[in-house]
C-alpha positions in Angstrom: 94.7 87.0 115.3 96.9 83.9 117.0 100.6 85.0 116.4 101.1 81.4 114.4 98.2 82.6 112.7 99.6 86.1 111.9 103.1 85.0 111.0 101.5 83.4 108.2 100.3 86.1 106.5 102.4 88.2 103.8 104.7 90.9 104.1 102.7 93.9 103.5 104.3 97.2 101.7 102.4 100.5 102.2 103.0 102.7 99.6 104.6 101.9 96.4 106.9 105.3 95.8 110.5 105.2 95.4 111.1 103.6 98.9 107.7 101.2 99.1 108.8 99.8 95.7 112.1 99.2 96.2 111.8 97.5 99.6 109.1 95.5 97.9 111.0 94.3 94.8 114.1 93.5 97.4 112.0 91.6 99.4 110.6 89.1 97.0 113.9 89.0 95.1 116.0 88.3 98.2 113.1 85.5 99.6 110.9 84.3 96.9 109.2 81.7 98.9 107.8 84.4 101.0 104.6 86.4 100.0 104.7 89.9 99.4 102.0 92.3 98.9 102.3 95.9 97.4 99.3 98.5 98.5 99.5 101.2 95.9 96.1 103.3 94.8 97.9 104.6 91.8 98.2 103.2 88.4 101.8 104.3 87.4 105.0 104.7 89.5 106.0 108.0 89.8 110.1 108.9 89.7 109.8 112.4 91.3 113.4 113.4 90.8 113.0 113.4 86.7 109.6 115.4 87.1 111.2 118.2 86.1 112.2 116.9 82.6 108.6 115.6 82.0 107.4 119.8 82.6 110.0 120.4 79.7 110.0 118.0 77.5 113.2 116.5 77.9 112.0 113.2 78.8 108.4 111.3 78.1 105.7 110.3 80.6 106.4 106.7 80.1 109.7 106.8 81.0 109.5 108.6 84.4 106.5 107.3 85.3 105.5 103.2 83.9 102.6 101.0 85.3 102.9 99.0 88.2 101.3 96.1 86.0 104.7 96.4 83.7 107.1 97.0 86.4 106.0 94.2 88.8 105.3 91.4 85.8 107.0 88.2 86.7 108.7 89.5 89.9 107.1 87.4 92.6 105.1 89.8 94.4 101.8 90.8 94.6 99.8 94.8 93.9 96.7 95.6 95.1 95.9 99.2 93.8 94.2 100.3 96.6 94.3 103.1 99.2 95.1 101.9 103.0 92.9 103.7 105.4 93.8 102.5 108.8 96.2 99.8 110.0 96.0 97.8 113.8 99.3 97.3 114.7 97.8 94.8 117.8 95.5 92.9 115.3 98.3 93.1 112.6 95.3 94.3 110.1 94.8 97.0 107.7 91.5 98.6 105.9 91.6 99.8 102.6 89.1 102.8 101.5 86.9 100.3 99.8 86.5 98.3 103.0 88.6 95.6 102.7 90.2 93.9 105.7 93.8 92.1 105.3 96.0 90.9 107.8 99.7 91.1 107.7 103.0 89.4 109.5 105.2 92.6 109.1 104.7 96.0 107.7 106.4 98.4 105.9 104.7 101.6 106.0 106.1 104.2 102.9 103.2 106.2 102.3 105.6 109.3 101.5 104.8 113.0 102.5 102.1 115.9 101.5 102.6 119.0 100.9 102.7 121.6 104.6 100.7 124.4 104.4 101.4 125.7 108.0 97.9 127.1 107.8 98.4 129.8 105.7 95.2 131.3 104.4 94.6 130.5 100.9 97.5 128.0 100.2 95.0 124.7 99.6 92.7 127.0 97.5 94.9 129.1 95.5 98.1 127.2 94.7 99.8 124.6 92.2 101.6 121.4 93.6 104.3 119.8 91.6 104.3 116.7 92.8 101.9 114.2 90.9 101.2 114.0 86.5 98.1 116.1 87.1 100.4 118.6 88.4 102.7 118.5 85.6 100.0 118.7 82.9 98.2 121.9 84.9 101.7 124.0 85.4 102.2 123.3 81.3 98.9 124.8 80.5 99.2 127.3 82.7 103.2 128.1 81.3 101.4 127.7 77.7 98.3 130.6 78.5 101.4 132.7 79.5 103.3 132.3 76.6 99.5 133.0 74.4 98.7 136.0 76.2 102.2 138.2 76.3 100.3 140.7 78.7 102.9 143.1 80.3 103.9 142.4 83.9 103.0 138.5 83.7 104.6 136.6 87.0 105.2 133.4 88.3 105.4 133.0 92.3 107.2 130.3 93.6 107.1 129.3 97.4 110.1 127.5 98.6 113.7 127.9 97.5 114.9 124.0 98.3 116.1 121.7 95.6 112.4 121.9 94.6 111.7 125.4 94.0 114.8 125.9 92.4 114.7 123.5 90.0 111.3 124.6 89.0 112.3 127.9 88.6 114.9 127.5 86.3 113.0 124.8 84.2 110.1 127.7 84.1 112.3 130.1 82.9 113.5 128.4 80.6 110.0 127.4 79.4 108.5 130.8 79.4 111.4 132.5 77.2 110.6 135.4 78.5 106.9 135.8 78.3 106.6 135.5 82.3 108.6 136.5 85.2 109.5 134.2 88.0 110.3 135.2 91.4 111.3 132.5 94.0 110.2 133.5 97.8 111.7 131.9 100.5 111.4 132.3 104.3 114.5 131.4 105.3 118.2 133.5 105.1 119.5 131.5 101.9 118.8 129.1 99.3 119.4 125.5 99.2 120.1 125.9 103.1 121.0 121.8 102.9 122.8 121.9 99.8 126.7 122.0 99.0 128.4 125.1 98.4 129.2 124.1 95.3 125.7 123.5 94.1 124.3 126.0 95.7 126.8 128.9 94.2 125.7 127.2 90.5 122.0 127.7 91.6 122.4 130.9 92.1 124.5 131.8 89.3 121.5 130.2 87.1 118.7 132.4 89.1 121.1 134.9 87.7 121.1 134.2 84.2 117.6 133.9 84.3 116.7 137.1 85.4 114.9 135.0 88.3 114.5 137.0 91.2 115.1 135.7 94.7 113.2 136.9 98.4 114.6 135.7 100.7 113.6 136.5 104.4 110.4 136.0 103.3 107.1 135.1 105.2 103.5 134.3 102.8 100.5 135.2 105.0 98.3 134.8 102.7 97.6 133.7 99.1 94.7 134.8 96.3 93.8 134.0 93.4 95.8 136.7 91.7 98.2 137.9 94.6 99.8 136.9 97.7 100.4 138.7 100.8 104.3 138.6 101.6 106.0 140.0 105.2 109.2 140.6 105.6 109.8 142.3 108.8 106.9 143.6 111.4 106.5 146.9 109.6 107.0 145.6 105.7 104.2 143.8 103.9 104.1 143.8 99.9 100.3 142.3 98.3 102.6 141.0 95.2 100.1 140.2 92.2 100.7 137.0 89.8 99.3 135.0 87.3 100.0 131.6 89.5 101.5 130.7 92.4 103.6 127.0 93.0 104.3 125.8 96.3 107.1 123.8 97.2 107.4 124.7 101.0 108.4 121.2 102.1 106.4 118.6 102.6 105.0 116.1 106.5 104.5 112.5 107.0 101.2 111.0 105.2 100.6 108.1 107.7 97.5 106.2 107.9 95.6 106.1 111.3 97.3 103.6 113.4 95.5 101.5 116.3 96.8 102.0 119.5 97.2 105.7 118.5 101.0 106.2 117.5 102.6 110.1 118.8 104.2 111.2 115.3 106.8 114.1 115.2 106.1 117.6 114.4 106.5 116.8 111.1 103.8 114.0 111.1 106.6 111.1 110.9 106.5 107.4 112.9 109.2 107.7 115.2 111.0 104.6 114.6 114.4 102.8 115.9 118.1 103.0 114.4 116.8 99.9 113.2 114.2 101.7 111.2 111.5 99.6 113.4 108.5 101.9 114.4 108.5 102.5 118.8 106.3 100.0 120.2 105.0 97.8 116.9 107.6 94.9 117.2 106.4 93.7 113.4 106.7 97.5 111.8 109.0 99.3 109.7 108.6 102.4 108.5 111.0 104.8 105.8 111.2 107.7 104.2 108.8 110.8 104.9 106.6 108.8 106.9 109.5 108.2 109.5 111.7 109.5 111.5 114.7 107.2 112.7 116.8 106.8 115.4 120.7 108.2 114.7 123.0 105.2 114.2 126.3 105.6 115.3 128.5 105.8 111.7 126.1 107.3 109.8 126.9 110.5 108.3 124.8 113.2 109.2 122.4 113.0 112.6 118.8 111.0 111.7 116.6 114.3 112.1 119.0 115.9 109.4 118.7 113.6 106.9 117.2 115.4 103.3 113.8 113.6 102.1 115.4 112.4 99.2 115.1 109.6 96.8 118.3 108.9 97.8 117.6 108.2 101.5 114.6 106.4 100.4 116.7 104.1 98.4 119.1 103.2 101.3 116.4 102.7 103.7 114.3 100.5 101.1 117.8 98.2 101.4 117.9 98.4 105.0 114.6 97.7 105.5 113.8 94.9 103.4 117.0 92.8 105.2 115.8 93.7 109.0 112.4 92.3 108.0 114.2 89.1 106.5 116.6 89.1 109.7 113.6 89.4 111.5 111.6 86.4 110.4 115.1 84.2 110.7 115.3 85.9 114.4 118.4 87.1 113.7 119.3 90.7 115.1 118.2 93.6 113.6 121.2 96.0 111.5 121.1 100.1 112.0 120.3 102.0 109.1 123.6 104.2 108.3 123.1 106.8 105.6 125.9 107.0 103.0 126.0 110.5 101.5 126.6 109.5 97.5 126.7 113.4 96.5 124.0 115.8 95.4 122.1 116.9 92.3 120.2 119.5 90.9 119.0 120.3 87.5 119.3 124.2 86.4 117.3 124.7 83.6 116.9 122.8 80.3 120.0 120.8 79.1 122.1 121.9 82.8 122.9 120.7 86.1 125.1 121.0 88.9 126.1 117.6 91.2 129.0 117.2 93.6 130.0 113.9 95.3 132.4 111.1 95.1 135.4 113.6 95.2 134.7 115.9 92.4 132.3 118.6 91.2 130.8 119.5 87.6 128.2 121.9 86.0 126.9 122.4 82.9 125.5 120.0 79.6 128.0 116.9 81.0 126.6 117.4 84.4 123.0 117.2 83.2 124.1 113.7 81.3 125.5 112.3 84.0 122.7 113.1 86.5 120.2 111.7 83.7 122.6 108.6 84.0 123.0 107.9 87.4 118.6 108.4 88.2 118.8 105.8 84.9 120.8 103.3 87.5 118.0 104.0 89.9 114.8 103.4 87.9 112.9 100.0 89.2 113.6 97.1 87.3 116.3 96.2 84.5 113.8 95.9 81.6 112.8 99.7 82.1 115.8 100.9 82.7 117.1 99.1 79.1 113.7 100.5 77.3 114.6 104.1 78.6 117.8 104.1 77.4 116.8 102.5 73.9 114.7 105.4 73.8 117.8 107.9 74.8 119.9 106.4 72.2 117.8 106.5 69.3 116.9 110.6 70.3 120.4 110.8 70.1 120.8 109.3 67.1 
């Protein structure tokens, strides 16, 4: 395609999580005469950091996770719910599953991450996700045919002691009320290896109370349908039987094919600039899981430590959408710099732990004031005034 040609076409988002959505909505709302298009294949946004209340029951399915159709009414930007398959970065063109060419003047790409397996045996076959509705409804039935059965010596693996795993342990816990136990394996020397001392002495002291028990130093070589091989040194191997396993190992870059062939990290990222532009694709941006930037100088940890947060996501969806703006204007490009504004967890139903912006807090208040500041995050005023309506009258 020409270049005038191409510069006519839309903005193009890739990926409508918590970063693709936000950059989108910034876009059209900081330059409404400029078309924007969303490519999402799935019918309801998804807010991963409340997941964990919608597995308890704290919060309801339409308030973590509304349409796209609601959330995008009236805000000058087009959604096309479909899946992109491959993009040509020298052609400026994308294909969509169903077959559908589109061209594009700049890209976002925030396609997110997938679950890693590292190629252990068994993993795909034999393990729960938590990271999608049809995860949270399959963990509740299972939790429920647990709490049914009361056979002795029922037990609940988890793979992964991160923010993830831990939080899902203690939710589960909770949950079960006894009728299951939940151990928590993880590879490394510690828990919450990224997390602040603070938080991560509260996580602990709610594995605790929970009777949840921690392995750490850890390897899983293998899982089965009702066990899973476990290593701890050369000579010590347990086969550790359970009634379901969960992984939460971490998660790679879900990129779609790109023409020329782009080199992605060892965690299947786009390398991209400080600028957050991907190497070599003057009109693409990536963020989030899908990339890995350039450090900045200023920002506040180095660019291959930053934690695949919502939070990160967030800054680089701001970032992002001005550098494509600055872009069309041919003005220079800004550096993404990555503010740390503190750190959450949830520890079971009703509690939480957060420290940031000088101070730190656990318990009930916590867990109100984490609910509170996601509630400042949610896309789009109109939702976040329905979800708290609906918070109000629950407490009232």
């Amino acid at each position: 395609m020409p270049p005038t040609e191409a510069d006519q076409q839309p903005i193009v988002v890739v990926g409508g999580g918590f970063g693709g959505l936000s950059a989108a909505l910034e876009l059209a709302a900081a330059s409404p005469s400029t078309p924007v298009l969303l490519m999402e294949p799935q019918e309801r946004f998804l807010f991963l950091p409340l997941l964990y209340e919608l597995l308890s029951g704290e919060l309801r399915r339409w308030e973590i996770a509304p349409r796209y159709s609601e959330l995008l009414a009236g805000r000058g930007l087009a959604w096309l719910q479909e899946r992109v398959s491959s993009i040509n970065t020298s052609e400026r063109s994308l294909i969509t599953q169903q077959g559908r060419q589109l061209h594009y003047s700049q890209l976002v790409i925030a396609t997110g991450g997938q679950p890693i397996t590292y190629g252990i045996p068994g993993v795909l076959e034999h393990t729960l996700g938590f990271r999608s509705l049809a995860d949270v409804d399959r963990l509740k039935a299972l939790v429920e045919q647990l709490k049914l059965q009361r056979r002795p010596l029922q037990r609940l693996v988890i793979v992964g002691a991160g923010a993830s795993g831990v939080e899902l342990a203690c939710k589960l816990a909770d949950l079960l009320q006894g009728a299951a136990v939940v151990e928590l394996v993880e590879q490394g020397d510690d828990l919450l290896p990224q997390a602040k001392s603070f938080n991560r002495d509260q996580a602990r002291q709610a594995l605790l109370q929970r009777d949840i028990r921690l392995r750490t130093g850890t390897r899983v070589t293998s899982v089965q349908a009702d066990s899973l091989s476990l290593q701890r040194s050369a000579n010590s191997s347990e086969q550790l039987s359970c009634d379901g396993v969960i992984w939460t190992g971490g998660v790679v870059g879900s990129v779609p094919a790109l023409t020329p062939a782009q080199e992605l990290d060892g965690r299947g990222r786009l390398p991209c600039d400080a600028e957050l532009r991907v190497i070599g694709c003057e009109q693409v941006f990536a963020i989030g899981d899908a990339a890995v930037c350039a450090e900045a100088s200023g920002s506040a940890l180095p660019a291959s430590a930053l934690p695949a947060t919502a939070q990160v996501a967030y800054q680089q969806a701001a970032c992002v959408a001005a550098n494509v703006l600055r872009q069309r204007r041919g003005d220079a490009l800004e550096p993404f710099i990555w503010k740390d504004l503190g750190e959450m967890l949830g520890l079971g139903i009703g509690q939480a732990t957060l420290t940031g912006m000088g101070f730190t807090l656990a318990g009930p208040a916590a867990f109100q004031l984490r609910r509170l500041a996601y509630l400042a995050r949610m896309p789009g005023l109109q939702h976040q005034l329905r979800v708290a309506g609906g918070w109000l009258a629950d407490w009232f």
